[in-house]
N, C-alpha and C positions, 0 to 999 in steps of 0.2 A: 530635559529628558533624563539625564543622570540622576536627579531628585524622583522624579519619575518611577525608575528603574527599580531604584532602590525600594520606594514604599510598596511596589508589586511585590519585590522576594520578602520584601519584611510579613506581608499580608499572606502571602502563599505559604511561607512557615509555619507560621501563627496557624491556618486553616487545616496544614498538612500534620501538626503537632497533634493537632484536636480529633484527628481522624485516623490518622494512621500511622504504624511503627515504623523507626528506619530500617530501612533498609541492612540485610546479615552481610558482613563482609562477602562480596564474591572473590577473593583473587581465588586463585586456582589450586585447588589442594595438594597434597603431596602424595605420590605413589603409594594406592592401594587405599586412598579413602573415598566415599562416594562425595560424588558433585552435583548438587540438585540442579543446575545451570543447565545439563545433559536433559530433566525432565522438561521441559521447555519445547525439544523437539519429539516427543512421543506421538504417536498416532492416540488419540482420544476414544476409548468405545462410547456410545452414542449419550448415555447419562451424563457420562464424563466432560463430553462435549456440550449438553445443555449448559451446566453446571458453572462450565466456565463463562459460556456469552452470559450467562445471569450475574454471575458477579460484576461481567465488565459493564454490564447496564446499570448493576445496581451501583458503583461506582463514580460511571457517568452522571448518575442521577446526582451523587450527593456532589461533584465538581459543578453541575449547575446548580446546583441551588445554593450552591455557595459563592456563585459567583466566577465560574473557573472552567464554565460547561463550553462555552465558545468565548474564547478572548476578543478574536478578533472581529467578532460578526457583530451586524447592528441591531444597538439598541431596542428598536422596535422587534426582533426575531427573538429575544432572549442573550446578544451576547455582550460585551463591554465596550465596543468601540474602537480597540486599542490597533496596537501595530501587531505587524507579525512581530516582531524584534520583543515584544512582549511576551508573545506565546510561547518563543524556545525558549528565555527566559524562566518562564512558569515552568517547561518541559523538565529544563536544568535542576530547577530545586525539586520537583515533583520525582527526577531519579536518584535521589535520597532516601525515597523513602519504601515502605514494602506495601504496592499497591497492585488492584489487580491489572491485567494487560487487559488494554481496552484495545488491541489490534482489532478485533474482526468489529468493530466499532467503525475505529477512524481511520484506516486506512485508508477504505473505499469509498465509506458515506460521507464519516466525517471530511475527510480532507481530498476528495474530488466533485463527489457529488452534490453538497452540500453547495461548494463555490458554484457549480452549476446551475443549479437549482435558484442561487440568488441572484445570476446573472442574465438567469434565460427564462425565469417561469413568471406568470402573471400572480398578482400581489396577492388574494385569497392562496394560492395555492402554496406559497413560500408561507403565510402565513400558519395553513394546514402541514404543512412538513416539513419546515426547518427547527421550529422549537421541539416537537416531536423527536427530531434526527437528533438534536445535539443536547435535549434532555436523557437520553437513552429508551426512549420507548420505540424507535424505528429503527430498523439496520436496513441500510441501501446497500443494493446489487449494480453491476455495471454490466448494462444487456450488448454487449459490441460485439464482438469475436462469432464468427461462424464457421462453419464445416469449410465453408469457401473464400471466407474471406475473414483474416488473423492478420499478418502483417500489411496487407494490402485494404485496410478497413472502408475506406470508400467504394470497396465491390461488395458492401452487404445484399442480400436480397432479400429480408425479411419483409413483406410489402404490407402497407397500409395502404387501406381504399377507406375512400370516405366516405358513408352513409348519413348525412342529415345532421346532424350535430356532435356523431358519434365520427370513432374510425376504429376501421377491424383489420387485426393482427394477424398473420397467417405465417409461420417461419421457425427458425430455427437455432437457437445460440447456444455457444457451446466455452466452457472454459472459467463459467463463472464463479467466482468466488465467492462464497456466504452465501449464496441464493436459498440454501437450506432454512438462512435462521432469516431472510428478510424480508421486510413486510412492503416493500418500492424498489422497483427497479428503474433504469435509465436505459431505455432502449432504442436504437437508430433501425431506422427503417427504408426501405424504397418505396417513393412514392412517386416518383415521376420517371418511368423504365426510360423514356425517351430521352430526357434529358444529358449533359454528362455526367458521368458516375457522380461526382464530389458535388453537383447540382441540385439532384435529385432523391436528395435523403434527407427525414425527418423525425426531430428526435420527441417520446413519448417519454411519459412516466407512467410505468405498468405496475398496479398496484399486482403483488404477487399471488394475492389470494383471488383473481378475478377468476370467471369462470373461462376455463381455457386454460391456465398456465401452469404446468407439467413439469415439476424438477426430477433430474433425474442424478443422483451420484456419478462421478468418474473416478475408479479407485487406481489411484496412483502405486508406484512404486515402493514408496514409502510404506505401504499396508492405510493408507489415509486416506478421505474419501473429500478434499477442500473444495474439489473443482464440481463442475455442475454442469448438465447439459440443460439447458432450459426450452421446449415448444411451446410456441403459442398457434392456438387452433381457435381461429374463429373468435379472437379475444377482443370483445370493446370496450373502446377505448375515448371518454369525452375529449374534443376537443379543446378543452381548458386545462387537460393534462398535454397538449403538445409547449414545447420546448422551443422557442424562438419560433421563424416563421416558417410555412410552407415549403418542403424544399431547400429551407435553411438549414439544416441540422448540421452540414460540416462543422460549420461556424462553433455550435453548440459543442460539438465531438474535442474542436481545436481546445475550448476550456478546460473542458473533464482531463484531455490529453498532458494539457502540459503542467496541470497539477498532480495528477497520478507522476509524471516524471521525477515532480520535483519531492513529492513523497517518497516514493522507491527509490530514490536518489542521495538520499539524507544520508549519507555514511554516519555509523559511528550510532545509528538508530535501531531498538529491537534486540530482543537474546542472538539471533544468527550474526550479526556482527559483532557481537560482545565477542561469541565464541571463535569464531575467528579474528581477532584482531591478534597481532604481533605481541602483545601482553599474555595473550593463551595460550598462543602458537610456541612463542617462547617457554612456557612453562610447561606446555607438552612433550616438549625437546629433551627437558631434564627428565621428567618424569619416565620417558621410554629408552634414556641413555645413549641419547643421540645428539646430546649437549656438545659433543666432539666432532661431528661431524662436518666440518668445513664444505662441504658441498651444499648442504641442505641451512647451515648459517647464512652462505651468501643466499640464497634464496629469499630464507629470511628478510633480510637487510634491502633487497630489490622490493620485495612488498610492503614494506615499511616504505621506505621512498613514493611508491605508486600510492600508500593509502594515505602518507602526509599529503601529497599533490595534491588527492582529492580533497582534502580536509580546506586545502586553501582554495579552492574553487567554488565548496560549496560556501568558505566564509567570503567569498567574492559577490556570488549570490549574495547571500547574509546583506552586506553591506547596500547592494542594489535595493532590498527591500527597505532597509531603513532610509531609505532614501525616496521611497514610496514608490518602488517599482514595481513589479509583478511578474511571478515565472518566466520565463523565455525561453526560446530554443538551447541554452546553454545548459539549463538544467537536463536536459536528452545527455548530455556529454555527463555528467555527473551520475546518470544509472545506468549510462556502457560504461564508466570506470568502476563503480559500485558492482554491478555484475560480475565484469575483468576481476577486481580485488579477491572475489567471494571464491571465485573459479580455482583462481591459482591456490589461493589456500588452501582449498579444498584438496588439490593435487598434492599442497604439501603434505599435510593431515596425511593421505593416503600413503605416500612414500615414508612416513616417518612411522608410520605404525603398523607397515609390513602386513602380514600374515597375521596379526595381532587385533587388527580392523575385520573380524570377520570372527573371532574367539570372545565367546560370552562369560568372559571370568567374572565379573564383575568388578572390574579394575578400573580404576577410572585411566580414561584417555583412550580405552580399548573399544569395544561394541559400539559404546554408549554413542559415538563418532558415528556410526553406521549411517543412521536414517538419515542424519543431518546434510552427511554425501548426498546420499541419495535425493535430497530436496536441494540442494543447491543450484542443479542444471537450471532449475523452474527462473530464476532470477535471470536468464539471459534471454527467456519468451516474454515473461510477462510484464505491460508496462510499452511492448516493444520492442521485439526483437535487436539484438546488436547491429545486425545491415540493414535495419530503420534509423538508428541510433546515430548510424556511421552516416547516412544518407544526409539527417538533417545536419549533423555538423558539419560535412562537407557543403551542404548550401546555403544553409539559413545563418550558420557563423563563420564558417573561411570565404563563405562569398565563391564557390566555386561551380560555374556552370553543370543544370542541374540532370540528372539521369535521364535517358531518353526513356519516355513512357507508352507505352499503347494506349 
């Protein structure tokens, strides 16, 4: 494996030398010079935004075809076979260098839907859209979340009835991310009202362009418009795009679920945790001369502890996968500490930069903070809310008798 290891980073160097420059020193500038690390969290106007999912495709395009598009997926789909233990690997040398963010890529498609799609859909159809997803010509949406049902995701009512070989859409979701730029969705449905809730739901892949499906912007606080409300009216839908069996779709949902977890979970992944981490946090301290302030030090030093923790949990994770394991409810506890981590920072940020967090000097560590606040709540809904979070690790890992339910 070590032999292994090795000619992967020797190979991803080699590819990454040939392709792209390293990476400009990030640490954190000194009082009164600009920080491009701050343009990261901008609201995009709508060009701006094409601009970027184009690079991150065009990107993706050249990591597959060089071999780098999906590590860990199979041979036959376009990916290499390997471990995950390979792919953070790849991740590690790949942040070296200055490449574009392929977030609205893999976040959602690549690293939940995708696993889904390989473990629930029939072979034409993974054939039709996994090399597609993970060459970058597709970006997948996660159709779940509705007006009525967010944390409680087994009360969806989005209903499918099924017509002859077809099934037709009728519903409502709300909260999606990228649906703007993508061309597949993952959507759960009710299809058996009788049934119980978590019995009677099945899960679709809605191609987004079908006739029927209605995005609609949600503009956030931020001035950003990420989220999405999605209708579908009268949308059909083959049944060779359903997703495990009739009725089955919990099952289906449980996959997508506990890899978005372990995705959003990754501490220590993306510019928002860059910027926040105890290395920025600290240098923002000096920079607004509150390097003295023993109040907000120990604060400091308490988040540093909470974000080691988490560091060691998810390399506990880590280790489970090398050992050929697979997400688990543990990973839920790694994005309510991930969330927790982001929060409190966030609080500090705000206390350390006073009346100065709301003044567009153009200073760094001032404004530039603003929106980042302002998007950080979203990491304690989405994924999962925190008393989903709390729920499964008091059952599924303390083993502790489990909430009464209606």
């Amino acid at each position: 494996m070590a032999d292994d290891m090795q000619d992967l980073a020797a190979e991803a160097r080699a590819f990454l030398d040939a392709h792209a420059p390293k990476a400009p020193d990030r640490t954190a500038p000194v009082w009164g010079e600009g920080d491009d690390s701050m343009a990261y969290f901008s609201s995009l106007p709508p060009e701006a935004e094409r601009e970027h999912v184009q690079k991150a495709r065009d990107w993706q395009r050249v990591r597959h075809e060089n071999g780098f598009g999906w590590i860990t997926g199979p041979v036959e789909y376009g990916g290499r076979g390997l471990t995950p233990v390979h792919d953070l690997l790849y991740d590690a040398v790949e942040s070296e260098y200055d490449v574009a963010d392929t977030g609205v890529l893999s976040v959602i498609g690549l690293g939940m839907i995708g696993p889904t799609i390989l473990a629930h859909a029939q072979p034409h159809i993974k054939e039709r859209w996994l090399p597609a997803m993970y060459r970058g010509d597709a970006i997948a949406c996660q159709l779940f979340s509705e007006p009525g049902a967010g944390s409680d995701l087994a009360s969806v009512a989005t209903k499918a009835v099924r017509e002859g070989d077809h099934w037709v859409l009728n519903g409502q979701k709300v909260w999606t991310s990228v649906a703007q730029h993508s061309q597949i969705g993952l959507a759960l449905t009710r299809t058996n009202p009788d049934a119980p809730k978590h019995r009677g739901i099945t899960a679709f892949l809605v191609p987004m362009d079908a006739p029927g499906v209605e995005v609609r912007p949600l503009r956030q606080m931020t001035g950003g418009a990420d989220f999405n409300e999605v209708f579908l009216t009268d949308v059909r839908i083959p049944d060779d795009h359903r997703l495990g069996e009739v009725d089955g779709g919990w099952s289906v949902a449980l996959t997508t679920l506990m890899n978005e977890r372990a995705t959003v979970g990754s501490e220590g992944a993306g510019p928002v945790a860059a910027a926040l981490s105890p290395d920025h946090l600290s240098a923002l301290m000096r920079a607004t001369w509150t390097w003295d302030d023993r109040a907000l030090r120990a604060r400091l030093a308490e988040l540093l502890v909470d974000v080691l923790a988490t560091g060691h949990l998810n390399s506990r994770a880590l280790r489970g996968l090398r050992a050929g394991g697979t997400p688990g409810p543990e990973r839920s506890v790694s994005k309510l500490m991930y969330a927790q981590n982001l929060t409190r920072a966030a609080h500090f940020v705000s206390d350390a930069l006073g009346p100065r967090i709301i003044a567009d000097t153009g200073q760094w560590g001032t404004y530039a903070w603003s929106e980042l606040l302002l998007a950080t709540p979203a990491l304690r809904i989405l994924g999962g809310t925190e008393e989903i979070m709390k729920n499964i690790l008091a059952e599924r890992v303390l083993g502790l008798p489990k909430e009464v339910r209606s």
